[in-house]
C-alpha positions as CSV (number, residue, x, y, z in Angstrom):
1,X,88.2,-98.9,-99.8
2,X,91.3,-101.3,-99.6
3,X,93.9,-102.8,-101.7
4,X,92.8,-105.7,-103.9
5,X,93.9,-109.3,-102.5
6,X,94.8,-110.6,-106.1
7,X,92.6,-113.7,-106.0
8,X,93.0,-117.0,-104.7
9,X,96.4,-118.7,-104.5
10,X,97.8,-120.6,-107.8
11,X,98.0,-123.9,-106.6
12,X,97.7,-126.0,-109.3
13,X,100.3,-126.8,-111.3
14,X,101.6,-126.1,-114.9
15,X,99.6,-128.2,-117.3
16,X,101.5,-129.5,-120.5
17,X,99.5,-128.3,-124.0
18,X,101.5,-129.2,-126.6
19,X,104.9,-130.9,-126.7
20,X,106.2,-130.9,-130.6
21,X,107.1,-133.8,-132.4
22,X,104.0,-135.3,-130.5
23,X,104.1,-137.4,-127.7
24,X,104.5,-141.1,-127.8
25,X,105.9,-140.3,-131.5
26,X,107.0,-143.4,-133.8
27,X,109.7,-143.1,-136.3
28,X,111.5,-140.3,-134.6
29,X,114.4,-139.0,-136.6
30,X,115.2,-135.5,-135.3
31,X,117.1,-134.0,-132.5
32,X,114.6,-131.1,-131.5
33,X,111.4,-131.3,-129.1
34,X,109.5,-128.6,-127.5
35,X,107.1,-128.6,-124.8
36,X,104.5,-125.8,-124.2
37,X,102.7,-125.1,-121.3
38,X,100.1,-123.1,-119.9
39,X,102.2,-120.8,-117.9
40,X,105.5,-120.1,-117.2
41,X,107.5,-122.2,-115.7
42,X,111.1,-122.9,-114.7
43,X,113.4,-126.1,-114.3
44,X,115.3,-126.7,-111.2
45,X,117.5,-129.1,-109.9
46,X,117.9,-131.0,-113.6
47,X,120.7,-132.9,-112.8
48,X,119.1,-134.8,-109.8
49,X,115.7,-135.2,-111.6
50,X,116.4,-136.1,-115.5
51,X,116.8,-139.4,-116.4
52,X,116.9,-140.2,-120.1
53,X,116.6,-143.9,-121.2
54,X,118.5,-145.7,-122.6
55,X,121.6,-143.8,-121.0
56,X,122.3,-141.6,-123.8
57,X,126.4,-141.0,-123.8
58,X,125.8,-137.3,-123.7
59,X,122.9,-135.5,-122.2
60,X,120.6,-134.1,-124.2
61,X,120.6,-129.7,-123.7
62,X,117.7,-128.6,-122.1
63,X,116.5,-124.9,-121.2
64,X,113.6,-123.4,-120.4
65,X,112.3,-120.0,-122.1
66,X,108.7,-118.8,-120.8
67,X,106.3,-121.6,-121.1
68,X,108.2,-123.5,-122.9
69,X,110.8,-126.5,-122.4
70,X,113.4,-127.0,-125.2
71,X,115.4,-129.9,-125.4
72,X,118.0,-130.4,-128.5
73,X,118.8,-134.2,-128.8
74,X,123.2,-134.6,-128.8
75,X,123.5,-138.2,-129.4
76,X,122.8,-140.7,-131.7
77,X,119.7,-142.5,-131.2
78,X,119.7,-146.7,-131.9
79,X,117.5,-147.4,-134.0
80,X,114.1,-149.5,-133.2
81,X,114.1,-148.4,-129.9
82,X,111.8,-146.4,-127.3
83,X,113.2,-143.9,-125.9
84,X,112.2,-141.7,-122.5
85,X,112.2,-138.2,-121.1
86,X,112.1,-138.0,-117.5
87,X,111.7,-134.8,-115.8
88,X,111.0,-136.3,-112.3
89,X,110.3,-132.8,-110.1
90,X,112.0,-130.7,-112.3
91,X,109.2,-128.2,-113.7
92,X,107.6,-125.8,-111.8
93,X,105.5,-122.8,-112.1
94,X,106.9,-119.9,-112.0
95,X,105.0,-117.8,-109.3
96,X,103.8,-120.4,-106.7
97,X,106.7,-123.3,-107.3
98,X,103.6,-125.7,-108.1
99,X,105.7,-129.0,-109.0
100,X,104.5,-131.3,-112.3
101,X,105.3,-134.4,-111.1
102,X,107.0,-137.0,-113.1
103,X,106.6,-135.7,-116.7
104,X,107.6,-138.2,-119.4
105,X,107.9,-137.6,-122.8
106,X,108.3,-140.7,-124.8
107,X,109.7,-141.5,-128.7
108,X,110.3,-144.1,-130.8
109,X,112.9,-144.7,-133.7
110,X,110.7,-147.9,-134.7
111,X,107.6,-148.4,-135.2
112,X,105.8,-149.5,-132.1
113,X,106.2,-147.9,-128.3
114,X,107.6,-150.3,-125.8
115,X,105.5,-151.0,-123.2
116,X,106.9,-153.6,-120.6
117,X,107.7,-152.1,-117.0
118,X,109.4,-153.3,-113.5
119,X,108.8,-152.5,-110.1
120,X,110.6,-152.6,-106.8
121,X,111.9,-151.4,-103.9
122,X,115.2,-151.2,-102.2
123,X,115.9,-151.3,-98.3
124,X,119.2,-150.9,-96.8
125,X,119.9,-154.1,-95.2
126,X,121.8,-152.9,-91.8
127,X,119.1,-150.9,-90.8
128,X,116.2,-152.1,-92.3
129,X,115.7,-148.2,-93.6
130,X,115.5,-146.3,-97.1
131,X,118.0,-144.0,-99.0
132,X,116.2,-142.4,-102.1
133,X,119.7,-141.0,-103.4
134,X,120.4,-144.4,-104.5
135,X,120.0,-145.9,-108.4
136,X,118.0,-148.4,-109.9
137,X,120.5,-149.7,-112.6
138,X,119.5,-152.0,-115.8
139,X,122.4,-153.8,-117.5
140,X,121.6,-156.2,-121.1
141,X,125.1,-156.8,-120.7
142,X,125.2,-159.9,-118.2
143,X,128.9,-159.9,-118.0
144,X,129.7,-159.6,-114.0
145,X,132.4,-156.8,-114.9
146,X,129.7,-155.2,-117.1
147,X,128.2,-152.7,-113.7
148,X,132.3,-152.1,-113.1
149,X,133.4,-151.4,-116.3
150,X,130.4,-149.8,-118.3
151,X,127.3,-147.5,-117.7
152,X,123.9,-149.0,-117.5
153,X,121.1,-149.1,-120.3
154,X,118.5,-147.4,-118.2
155,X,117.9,-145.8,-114.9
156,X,115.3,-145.3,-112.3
157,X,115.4,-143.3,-109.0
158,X,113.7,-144.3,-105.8
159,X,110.6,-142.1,-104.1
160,X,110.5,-141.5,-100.6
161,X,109.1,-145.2,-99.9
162,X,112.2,-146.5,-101.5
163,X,110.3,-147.7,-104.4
164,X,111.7,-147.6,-108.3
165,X,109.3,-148.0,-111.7
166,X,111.1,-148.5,-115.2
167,X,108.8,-148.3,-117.6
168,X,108.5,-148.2,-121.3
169,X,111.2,-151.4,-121.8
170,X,111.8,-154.0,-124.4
171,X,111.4,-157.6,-123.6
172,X,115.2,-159.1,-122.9
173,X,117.3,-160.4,-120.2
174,X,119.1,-157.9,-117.9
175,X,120.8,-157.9,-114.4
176,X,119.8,-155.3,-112.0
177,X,121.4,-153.4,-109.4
178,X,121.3,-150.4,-107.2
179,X,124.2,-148.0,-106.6
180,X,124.7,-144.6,-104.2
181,X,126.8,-143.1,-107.2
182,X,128.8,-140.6,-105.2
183,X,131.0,-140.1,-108.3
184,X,128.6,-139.3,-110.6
185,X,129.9,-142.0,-112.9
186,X,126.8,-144.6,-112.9
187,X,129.4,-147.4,-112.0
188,X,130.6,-149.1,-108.7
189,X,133.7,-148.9,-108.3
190,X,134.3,-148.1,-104.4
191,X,134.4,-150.6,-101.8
192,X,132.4,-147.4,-99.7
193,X,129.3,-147.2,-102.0
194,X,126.1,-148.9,-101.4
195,X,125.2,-151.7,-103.7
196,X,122.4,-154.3,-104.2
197,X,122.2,-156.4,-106.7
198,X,120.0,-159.6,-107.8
199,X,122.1,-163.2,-108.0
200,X,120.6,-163.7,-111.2
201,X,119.5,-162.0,-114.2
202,X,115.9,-161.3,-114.9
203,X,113.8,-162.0,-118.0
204,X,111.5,-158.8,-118.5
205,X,108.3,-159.6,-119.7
206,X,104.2,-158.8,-119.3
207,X,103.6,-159.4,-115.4
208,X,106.8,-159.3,-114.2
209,X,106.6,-159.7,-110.3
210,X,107.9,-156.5,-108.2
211,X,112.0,-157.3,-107.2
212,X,113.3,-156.6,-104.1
213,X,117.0,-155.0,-103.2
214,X,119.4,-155.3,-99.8
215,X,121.7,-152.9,-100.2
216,X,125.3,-152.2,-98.3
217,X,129.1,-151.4,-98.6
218,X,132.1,-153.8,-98.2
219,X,133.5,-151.1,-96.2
220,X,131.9,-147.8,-94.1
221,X,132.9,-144.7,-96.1
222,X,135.7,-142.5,-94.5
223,X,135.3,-139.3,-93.0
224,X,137.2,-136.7,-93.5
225,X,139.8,-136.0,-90.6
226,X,141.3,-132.7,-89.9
227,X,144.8,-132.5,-88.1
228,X,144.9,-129.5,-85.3
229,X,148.1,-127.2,-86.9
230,X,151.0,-127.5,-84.3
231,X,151.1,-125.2,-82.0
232,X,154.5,-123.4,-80.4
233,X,152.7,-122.2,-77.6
234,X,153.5,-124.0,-74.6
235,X,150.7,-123.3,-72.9
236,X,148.2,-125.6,-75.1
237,X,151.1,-128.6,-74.8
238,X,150.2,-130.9,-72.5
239,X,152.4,-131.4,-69.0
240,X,150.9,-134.3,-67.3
241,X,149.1,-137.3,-67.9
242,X,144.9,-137.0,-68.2
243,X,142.5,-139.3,-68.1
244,X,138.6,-139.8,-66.8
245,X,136.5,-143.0,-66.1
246,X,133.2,-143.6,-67.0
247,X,131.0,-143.1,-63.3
248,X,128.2,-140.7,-63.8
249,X,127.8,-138.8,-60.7
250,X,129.9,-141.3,-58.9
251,X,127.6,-144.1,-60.2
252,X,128.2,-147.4,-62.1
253,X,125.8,-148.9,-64.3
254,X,126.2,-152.4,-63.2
255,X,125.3,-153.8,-66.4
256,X,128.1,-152.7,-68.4
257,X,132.1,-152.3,-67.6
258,X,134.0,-149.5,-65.3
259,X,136.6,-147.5,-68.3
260,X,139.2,-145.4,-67.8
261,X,140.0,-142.9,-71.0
262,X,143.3,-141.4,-71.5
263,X,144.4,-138.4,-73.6
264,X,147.0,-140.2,-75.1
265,X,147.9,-143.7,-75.9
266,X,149.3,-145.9,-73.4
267,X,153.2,-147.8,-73.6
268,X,153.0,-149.4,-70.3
269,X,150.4,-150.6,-68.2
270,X,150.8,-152.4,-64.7
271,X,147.7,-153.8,-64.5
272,X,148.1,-156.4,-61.2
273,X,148.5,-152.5,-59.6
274,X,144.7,-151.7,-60.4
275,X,142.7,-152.7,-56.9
276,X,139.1,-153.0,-57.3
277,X,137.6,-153.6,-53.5
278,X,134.1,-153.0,-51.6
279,X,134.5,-150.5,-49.0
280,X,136.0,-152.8,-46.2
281,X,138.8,-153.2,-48.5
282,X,138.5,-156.6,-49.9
283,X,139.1,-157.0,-52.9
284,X,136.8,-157.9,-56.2
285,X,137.5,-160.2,-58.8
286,X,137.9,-158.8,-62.0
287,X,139.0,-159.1,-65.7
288,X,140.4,-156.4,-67.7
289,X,140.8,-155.2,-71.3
290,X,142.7,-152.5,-73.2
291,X,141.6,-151.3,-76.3
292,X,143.2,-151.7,-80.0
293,X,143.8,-148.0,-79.4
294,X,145.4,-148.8,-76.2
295,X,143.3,-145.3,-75.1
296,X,141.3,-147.2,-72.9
297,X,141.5,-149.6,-69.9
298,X,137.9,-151.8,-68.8
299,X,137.6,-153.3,-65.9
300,X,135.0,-155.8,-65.8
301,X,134.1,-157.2,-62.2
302,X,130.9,-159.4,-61.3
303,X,128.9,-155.9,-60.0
304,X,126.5,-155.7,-56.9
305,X,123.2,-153.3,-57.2
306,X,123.2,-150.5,-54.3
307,X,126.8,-151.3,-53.5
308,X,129.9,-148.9,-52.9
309,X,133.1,-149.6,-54.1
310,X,136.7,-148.4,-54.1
311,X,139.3,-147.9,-57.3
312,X,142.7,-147.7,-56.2
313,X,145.2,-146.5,-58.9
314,X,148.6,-146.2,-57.3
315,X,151.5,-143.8,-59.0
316,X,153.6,-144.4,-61.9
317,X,151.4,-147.8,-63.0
318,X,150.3,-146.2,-66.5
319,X,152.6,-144.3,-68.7
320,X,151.9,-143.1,-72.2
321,X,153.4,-142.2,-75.6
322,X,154.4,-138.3,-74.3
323,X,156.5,-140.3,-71.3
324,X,154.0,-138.9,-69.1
325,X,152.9,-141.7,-66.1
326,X,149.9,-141.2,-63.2
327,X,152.1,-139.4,-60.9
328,X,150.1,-139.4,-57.6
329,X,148.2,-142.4,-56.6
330,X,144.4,-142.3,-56.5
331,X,141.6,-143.7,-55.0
332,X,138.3,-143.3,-56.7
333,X,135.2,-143.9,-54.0
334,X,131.5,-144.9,-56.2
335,X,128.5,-146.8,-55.7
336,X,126.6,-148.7,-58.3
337,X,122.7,-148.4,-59.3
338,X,120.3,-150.1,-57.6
339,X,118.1,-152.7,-59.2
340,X,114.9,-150.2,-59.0
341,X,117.0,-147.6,-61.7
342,X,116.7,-150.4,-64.3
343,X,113.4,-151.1,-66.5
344,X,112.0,-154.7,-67.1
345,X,111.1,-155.5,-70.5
346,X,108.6,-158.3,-71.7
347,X,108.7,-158.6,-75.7
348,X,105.9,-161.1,-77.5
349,X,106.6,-162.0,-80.9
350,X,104.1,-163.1,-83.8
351,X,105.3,-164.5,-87.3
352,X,108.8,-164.5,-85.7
353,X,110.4,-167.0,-87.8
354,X,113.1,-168.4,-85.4
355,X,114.7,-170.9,-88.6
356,X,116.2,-167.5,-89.7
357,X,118.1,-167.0,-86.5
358,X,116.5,-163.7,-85.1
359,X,118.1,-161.3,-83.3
360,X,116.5,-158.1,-81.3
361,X,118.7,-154.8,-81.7
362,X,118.1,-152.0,-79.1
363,X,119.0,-148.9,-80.9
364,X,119.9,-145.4,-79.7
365,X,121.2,-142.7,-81.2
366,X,121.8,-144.9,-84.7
367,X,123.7,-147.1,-82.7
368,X,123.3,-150.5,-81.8
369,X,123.0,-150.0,-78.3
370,X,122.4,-154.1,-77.0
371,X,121.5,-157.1,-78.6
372,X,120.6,-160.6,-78.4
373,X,119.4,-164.1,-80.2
374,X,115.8,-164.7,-80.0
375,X,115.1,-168.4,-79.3
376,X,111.2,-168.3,-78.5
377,X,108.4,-166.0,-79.2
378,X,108.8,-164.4,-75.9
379,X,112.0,-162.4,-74.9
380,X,112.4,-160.8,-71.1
381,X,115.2,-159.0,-69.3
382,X,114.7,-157.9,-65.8
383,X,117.3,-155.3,-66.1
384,X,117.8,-153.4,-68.8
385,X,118.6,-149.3,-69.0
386,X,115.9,-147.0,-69.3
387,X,115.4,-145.3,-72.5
388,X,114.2,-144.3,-75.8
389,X,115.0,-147.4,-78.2
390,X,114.2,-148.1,-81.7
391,X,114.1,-151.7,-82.6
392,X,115.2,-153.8,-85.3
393,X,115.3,-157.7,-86.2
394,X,118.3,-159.0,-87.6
395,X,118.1,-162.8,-89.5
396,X,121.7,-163.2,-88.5
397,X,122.4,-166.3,-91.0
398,X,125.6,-167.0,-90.3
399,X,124.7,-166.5,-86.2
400,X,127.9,-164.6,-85.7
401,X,125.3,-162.2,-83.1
402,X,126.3,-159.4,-85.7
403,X,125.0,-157.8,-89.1
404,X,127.4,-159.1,-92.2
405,X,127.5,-157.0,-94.9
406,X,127.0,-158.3,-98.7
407,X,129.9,-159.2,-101.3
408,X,129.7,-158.5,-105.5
409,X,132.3,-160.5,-106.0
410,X,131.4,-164.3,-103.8
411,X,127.1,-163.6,-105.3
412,X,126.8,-163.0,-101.0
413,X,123.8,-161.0,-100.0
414,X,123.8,-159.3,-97.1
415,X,121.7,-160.1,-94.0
416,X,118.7,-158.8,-93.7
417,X,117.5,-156.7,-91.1
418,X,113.9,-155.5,-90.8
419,X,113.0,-152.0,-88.8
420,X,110.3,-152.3,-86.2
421,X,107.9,-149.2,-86.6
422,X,107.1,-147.9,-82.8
423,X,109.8,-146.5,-80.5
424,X,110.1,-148.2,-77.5
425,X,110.3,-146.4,-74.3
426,X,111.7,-148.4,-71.1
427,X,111.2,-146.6,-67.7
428,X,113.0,-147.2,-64.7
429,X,111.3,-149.8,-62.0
430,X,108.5,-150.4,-63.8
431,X,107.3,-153.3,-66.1
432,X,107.9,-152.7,-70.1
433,X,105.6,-155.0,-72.3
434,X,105.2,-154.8,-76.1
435,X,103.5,-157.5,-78.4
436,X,105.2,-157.0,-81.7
437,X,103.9,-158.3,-84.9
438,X,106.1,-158.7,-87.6
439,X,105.4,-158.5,-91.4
């Protein structure tokens, strides 16, 4: 004897039986619909998944009640116009969570359905990558101001893939956009938001070819910055000047620059104090820079693999906002890598389209780690930092050897940049080749 298992799993999901007035009904003139289903369900995340179209002013009340969906209708519809329902991944059953996908329901105040539809996708044009929070956005008004000043006519979201589908339009003219509407108030207004838009308007029709959206901000959204609450203890006040350099381990990466990082910003600087020498106490070249935060000092010498050097920092040659200087001299003893803790890369390039002035970006941790302007089909380093690196292209137009972001206001798209689908991995002494074909 033993308990009984219930049965297989439910895991289909709800199947839609009736949905009063009827689906796909013409001449629609009331303000109630009801959809039955076979089982009960439950709605859940509405806001993030309903899109009505056209934009209604005020969103229509919706509940759920069993196995049934009401929705009551709260403003007026225009006439001799098709009107959608879009539930996205709203509905689920209520035992198993069993998702309907994309249920539409679909009216008409006229007397036909309309039945035109466009496609597309949108890419974010820094990285090359997708963000599905962002939305599709139809305008008829073609006034510039109109995505500023006004909300849209219609709506689409994006999958997973990035890609949008309007359907059930009339034929007309309309610009198009896409927008991350942090507000919630389907217009762009923040310089922060990313937004795409087409240069020029496009004529809906039968066959209408799938459009295509670079999106970006004018300006990288702020993040929020907490203030430590002063403190009167003295113990967590600081009583001397800090600061650490950059050496791992004693060891400097002879591709890149020697920095020195202080606690607190700098008012003075002697810099023709700063001694640079190999270990019989000559001394190396150098060229040094401060940053705009004046936090950190770069020395930049012409470095030798498997070499040791010295860094002499004598007293009282730094001082910073606190009045605090570098009270004792100091002599920091290093070597730098050898040649054999660097990777060699060989990169070979087909459809590479070098009128578009390419660019490779070596990317770690979402950063652009290095770059550089492809001039052949064939790019090599023989020393290059071992690592886990993404790539990306980047058709730097204006060859500025950087990404440029898009502008409303000037019709300016952004550059484009185009993600290369297989990590690379570089190891140390050995020799990294990679043919890369590109779409």
């Amino acid at each position: 004897m033993a308990f009984p298992t219930g049965g297989d799993r439910d895991s289909l999901a709800p199947v839609l039986i009736k949905a009063t007035p009827q689906n796909k009904t013409i001449h629609f003139s009331g303000n109630k619909i009801t959809l039955s289903f076979d089982e009960y369900i439950e709605l859940q995340d509405l806001q993030n998944n309903l899109v009505v179209s056209p934009l209604p002013v005020k969103n229509p009340t919706i509940n759920s009640n069993l196995k049934t969906i009401n929705i009551r209708l709260r403003d007026s519809l225009q006439p001799n116009t098709t009107y959608s329902i879009q539930f996205g991944n709203a509905i689920k059953d209520n035992n198993e969570g069993n998702v309907y996908h994309n249920l539409s329901y679909v009216f008409s105040t006229g007397e036909h359905i309309d039945s035109l539809t466009l496609s597309g996708n949108v890419t974010l044009a820094e990285t090359g990558g997708i963000d599905s929070t962002l939305l599709v956005l139809l305008y008829k008004d073609l006034d510039d101001s109109a995505v500023i000043k006004s909300k849209p006519d219609y709506i689409a979201r994006l999958n997973k893939r990035g890609e949008f589908l309007f359907q059930y339009l009339p034929a007309g003219k309309y610009n198009v956009f896409a927008l991350k509407d942090g507000d919630g108030g389907k217009t762009y207004n923040s310089k922060s938001e990313l937004f795409a838009f087409l240069n020029e308007p496009i004529i809906i029709s039968a066959g209408n070819s799938p459009v295509q959206l670079f999106a970006s901000s004018l300006e990288k959204e702020k993040k929020g910055i907490t203030t430590p609450g002063k403190s009167s203890n003295k113990k967590n006040q600081p009583t001397e000047m800090v600061y650490r350099t950059s050496l791992e381990a004693n060891r400097q990466d002879i591709l890149s620059d020697l920095s020195i990082y202080f606690s607190n910003t700098l008012t003075q600087i002697d810099s023709n104090e700063i001694i640079l020498t190999d270990t019989n106490y000559h001394p190396v070249p150098l060229t040094l820079h401060i940053d705009s935060t004046a936090t950190t000092v770069s020395l930049h010498p012409k470095w030798q693999a498997d070499k040791p050097y010295l860094l002499v920092l004598p007293a009282h040659i730094f001082k910073d906002t606190l009045g605090f200087t570098n009270e004792k001299p100091d002599t920091i003893r290093f070597s730098t890598k050898r040649e054999e803790d660097y990777a060699a890369i060989e990169l070979r390039f087909q459809n590479l389209d070098l009128s578009l002035h390419p660019v490779i970006q070596f990317i770690l941790n979402d950063a652009v780690f290095y770059s550089a302007p492809l001039t052949s089909n064939k790019w090599t380093s023989k020393l290059f930092v071992p690592g886990n690196y993404s790539l990306r292209i980047l058709y730097d137009a204006n060859e500025n050897g950087i990404w440029d972001t898009g502008n409303y206001n000037t019709k300016t798209q952004p550059e484009k940049v185009v993600s290369l689908p297989d990590d690379l991995k570089l190891r140390s002494n050995w020799d990294n080749e990679r043919d890369i074909v590109l779409p």
